[in-house]
VEXDREN-2710 file (C-alpha; in Angstrom, 1 decimal):
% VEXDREN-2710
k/r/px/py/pz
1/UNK/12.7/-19.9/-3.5
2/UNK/10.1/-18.3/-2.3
3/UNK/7.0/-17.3/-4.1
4/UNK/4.4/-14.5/-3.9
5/UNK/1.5/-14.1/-5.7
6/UNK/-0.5/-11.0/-5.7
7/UNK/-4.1/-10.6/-5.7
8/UNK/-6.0/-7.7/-6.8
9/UNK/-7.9/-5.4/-4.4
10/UNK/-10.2/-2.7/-4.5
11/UNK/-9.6/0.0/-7.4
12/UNK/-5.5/-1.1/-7.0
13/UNK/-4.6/-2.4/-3.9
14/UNK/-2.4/-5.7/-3.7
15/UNK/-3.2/-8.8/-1.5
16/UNK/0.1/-10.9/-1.2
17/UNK/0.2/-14.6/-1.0
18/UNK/3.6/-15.7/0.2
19/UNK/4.0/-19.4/-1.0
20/UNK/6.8/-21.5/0.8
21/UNK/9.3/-24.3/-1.3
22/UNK/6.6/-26.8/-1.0
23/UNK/3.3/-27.6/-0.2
24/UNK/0.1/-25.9/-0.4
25/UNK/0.3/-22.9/2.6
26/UNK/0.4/-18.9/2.3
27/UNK/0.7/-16.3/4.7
28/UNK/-2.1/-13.6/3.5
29/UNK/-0.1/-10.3/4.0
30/UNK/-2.9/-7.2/4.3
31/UNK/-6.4/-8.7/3.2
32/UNK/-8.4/-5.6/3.2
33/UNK/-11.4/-7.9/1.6
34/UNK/-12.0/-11.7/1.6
35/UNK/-13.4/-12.2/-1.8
36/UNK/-11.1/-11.9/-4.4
37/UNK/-8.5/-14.0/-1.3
38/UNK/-11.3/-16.7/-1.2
39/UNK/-11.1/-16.9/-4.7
40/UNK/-7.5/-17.5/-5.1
41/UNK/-7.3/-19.7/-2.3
42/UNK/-9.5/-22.2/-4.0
43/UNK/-8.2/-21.5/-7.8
44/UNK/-4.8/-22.0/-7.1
45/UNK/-5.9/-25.0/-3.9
46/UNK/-3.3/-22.7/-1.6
47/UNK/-4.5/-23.1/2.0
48/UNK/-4.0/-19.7/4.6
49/UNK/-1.5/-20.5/7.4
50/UNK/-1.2/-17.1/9.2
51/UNK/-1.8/-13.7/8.1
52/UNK/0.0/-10.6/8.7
53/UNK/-1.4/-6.7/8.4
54/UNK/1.0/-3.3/8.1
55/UNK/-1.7/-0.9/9.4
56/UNK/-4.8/-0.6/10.5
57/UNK/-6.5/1.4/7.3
58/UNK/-9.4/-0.9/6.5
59/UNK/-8.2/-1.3/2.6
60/UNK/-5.8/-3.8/4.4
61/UNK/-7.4/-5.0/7.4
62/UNK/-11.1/-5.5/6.3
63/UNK/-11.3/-8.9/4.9
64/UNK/-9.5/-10.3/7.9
65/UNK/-12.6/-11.3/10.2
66/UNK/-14.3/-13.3/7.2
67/UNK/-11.0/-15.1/6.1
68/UNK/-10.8/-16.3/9.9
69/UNK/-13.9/-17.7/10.1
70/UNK/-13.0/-19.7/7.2
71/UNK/-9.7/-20.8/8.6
72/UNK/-8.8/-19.8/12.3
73/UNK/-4.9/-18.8/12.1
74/UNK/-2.8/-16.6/13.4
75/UNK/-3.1/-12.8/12.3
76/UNK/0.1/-10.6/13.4
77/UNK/-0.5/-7.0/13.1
78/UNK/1.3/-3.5/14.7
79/UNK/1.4/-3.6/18.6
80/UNK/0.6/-0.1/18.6
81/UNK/-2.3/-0.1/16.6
82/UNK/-6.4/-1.2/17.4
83/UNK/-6.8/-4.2/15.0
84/UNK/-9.6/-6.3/16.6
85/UNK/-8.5/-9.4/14.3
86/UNK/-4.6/-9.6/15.6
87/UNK/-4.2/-12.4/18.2
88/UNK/0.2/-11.6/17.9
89/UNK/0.9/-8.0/18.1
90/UNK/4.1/-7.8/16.5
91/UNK/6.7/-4.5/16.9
92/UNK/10.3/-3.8/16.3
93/UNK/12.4/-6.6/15.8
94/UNK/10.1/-9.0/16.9
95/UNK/9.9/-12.2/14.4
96/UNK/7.7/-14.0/12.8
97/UNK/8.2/-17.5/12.4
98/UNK/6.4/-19.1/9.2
99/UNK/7.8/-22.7/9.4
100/UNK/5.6/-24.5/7.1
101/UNK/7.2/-21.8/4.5
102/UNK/10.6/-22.1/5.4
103/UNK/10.4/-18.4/5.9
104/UNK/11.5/-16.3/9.4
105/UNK/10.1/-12.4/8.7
106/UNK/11.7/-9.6/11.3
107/UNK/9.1/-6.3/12.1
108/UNK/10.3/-3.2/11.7
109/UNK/8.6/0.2/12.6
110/UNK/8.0/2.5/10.3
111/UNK/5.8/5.1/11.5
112/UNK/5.1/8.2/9.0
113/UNK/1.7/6.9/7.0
114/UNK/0.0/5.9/10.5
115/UNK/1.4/5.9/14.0
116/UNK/2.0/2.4/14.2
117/UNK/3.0/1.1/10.9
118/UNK/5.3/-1.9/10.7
119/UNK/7.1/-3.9/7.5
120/UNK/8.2/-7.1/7.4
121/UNK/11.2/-8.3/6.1
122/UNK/13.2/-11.9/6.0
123/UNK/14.3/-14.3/2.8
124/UNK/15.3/-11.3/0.2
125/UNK/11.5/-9.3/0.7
126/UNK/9.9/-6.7/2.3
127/UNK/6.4/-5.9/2.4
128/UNK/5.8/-2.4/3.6
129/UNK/2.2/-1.9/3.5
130/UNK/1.4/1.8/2.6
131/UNK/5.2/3.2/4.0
132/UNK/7.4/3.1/0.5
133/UNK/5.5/2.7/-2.7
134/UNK/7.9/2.0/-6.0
135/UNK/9.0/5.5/-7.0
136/UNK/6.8/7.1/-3.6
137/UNK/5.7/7.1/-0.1
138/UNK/2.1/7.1/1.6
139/UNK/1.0/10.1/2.7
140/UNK/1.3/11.5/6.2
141/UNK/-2.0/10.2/7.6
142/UNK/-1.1/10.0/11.3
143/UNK/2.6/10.9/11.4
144/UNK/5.4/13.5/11.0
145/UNK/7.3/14.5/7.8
146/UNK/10.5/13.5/10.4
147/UNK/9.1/10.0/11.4
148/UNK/8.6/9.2/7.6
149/UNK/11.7/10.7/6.6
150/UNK/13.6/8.4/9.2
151/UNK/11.4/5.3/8.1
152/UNK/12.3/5.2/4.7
153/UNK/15.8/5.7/5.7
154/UNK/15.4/2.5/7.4
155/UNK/14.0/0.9/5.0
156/UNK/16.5/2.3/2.2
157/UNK/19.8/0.8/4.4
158/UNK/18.2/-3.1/3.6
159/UNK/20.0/-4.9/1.1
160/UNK/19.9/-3.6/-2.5
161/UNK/18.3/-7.2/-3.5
162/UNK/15.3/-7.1/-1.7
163/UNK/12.1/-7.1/-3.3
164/UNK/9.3/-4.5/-2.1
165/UNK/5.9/-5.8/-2.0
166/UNK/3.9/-2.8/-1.5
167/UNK/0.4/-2.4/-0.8
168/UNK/-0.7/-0.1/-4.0
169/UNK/-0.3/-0.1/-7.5
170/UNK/0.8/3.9/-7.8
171/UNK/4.0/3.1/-10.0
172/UNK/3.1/4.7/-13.1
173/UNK/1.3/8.2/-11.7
174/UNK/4.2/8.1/-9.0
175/UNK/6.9/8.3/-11.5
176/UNK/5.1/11.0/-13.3
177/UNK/6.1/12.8/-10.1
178/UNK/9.6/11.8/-9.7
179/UNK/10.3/12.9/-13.5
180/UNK/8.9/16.5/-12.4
181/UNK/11.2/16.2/-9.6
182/UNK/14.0/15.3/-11.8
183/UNK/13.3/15.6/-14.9
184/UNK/17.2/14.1/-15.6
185/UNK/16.7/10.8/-14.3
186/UNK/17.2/8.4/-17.2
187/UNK/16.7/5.2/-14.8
188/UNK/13.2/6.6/-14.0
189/UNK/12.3/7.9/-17.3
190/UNK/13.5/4.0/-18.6
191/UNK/11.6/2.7/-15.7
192/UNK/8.3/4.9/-16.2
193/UNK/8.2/3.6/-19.6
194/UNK/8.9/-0.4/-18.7
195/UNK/6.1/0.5/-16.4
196/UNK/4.0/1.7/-18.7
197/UNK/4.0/-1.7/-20.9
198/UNK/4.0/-3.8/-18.1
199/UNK/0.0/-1.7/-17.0
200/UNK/-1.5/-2.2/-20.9
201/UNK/-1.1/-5.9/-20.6
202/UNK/-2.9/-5.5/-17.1
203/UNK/0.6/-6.8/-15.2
204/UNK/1.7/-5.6/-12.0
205/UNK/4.7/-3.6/-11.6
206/UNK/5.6/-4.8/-8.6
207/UNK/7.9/-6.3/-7.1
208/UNK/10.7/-3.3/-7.0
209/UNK/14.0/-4.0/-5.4
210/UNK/15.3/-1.6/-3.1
211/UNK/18.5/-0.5/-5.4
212/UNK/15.5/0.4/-7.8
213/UNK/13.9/3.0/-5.3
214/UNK/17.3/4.2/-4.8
215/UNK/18.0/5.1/-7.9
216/UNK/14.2/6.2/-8.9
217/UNK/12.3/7.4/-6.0
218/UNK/12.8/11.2/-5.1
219/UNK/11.9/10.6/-1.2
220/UNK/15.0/8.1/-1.0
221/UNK/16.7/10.9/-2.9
222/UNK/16.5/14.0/-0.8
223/UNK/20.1/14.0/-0.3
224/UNK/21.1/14.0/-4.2
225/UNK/21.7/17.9/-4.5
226/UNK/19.6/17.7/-8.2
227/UNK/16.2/16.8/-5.6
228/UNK/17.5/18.6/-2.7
229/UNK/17.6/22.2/-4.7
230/UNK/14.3/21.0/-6.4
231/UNK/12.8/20.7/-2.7
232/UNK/13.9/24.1/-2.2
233/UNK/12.9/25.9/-5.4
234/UNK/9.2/24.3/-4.2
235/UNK/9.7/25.5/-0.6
236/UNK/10.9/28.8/-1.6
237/UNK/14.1/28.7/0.8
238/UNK/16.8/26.6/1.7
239/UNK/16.1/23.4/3.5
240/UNK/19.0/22.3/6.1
241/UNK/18.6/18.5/6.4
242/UNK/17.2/15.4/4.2
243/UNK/14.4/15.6/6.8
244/UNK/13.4/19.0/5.6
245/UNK/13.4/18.2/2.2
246/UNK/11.5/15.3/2.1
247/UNK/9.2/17.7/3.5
248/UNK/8.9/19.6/0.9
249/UNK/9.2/16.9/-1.1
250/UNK/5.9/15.3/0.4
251/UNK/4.0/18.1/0.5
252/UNK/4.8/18.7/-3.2
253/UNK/3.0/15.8/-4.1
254/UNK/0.3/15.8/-2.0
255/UNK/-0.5/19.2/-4.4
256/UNK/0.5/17.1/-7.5
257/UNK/-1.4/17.0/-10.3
258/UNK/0.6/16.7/-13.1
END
């Protein structure tokens, strides 16, 4: 099976290392610095074969440039957005062919965070950058509440297997939100305290699988009544479509500070 390793980033971004069935190659997905990459690299002897960015936002692109001129591959990033680094601009359905991992990933768009945001997605995972975070979203940097709303929907009709690599480690302070959403939710008040043990022994909490954020996340959930008269009781009248709740949803937790 496929492997992926994460590497810590920043205050908590994630670095992924996808690892193939054999040898030592990994596609770097998002290396918004080379150091701690380097690092790992020569730890673990993995050597880069391609790497691949979901947005432009420097915390994942900025370590790109050095990690080239250590190793010259390939660097697929969003057609639609400036990355100087990306030598195969990548957009919907287009693939990307990782041979030496025995892994094919598809693009997807998934505008919402920025305007030209893209996820990956082959062999059971998805990385989604800053798009869907476990139990919450990125916030509405570039695009509409509608083109997030429509994104996650997207990314919500993949297989219930699939693990979600995202680009954040938000999981704990996110499901502090979705429990004031819906305070009801058993799964996420069992999943906010898994979480919980998981952080004090300074493990990720990631990967999530996408029947997870289904049953835990309240912006895949606008369409449960229990989040949908939440959304309204917030927005202080009634909202006619999914769209418009996760609207009020968003903008909810943008104000958050519970």
């Amino acid at each position: 099976m496929t492997a992926v390793l994460h590497v810590p980033a920043f205050k908590d971004n994630y670095i992924w290392l996808i690892r193939g069935h054999a040898g030592d190659g990994v596609a770097i997905v998002d290396p918004g610095e080379a150091a701690p990459v380097r690092a790992a690299l020569a730890r673990l002897r993995l050597t880069a074969v391609a790497i691949l960015c979901t947005h432009h936002h420097g915390d994942h692109v900025g370590g790109i440039a050095e990690l080239v001129d250590d190793n010259p591959v390939p660097v697929y990033g969003p057609a639609r957005e400036a990355i100087p680094a990306v030598t195969h601009p990548v957009g919907e359905g287009d693939e990307v062919p990782l041979p030496s991992l025995g892994l094919q990933l598809r693009v997807i768009d998934i505008p919402g965070h920025t305007a030209g945001h893209i996820a990956y997605h082959g062999g059971g995972i998805l990385f989604c950058g800053d798009t869907l975070f476990s139990a919450g979203c990125g916030r509405l940097f570039e695009g509409t509440a509608e083109q997030m709303c429509r994104s996650l929907q997207r990314l919500a009709a993949l297989p219930d297997d699939t693990e979600v690599f995202c680009g954040h480690e938000y999981t704990e302070e996110n499901l502090r939100f979705a429990l004031a959403v819906e305070p009801e939710n058993v799964e996420a008040r069992q999943y906010r305290e898994a979480v919980i043990a998981l952080r004090q022994r300074n493990r990720p909490s990631l990967p999530s699988t996408i029947a997870r954020e289904k049953s835990v996340n309240p912006f895949l959930r606008c369409s449960v009544p229990g989040v949908h008269a939440a959304a309204e009781t917030f927005a202080r009248r009634q909202l006619a479509s999914e769209c418009e709740a996760f609207a009020a949803v968003r903008r909810w937790k943008d104000g958050f500070k519970g």
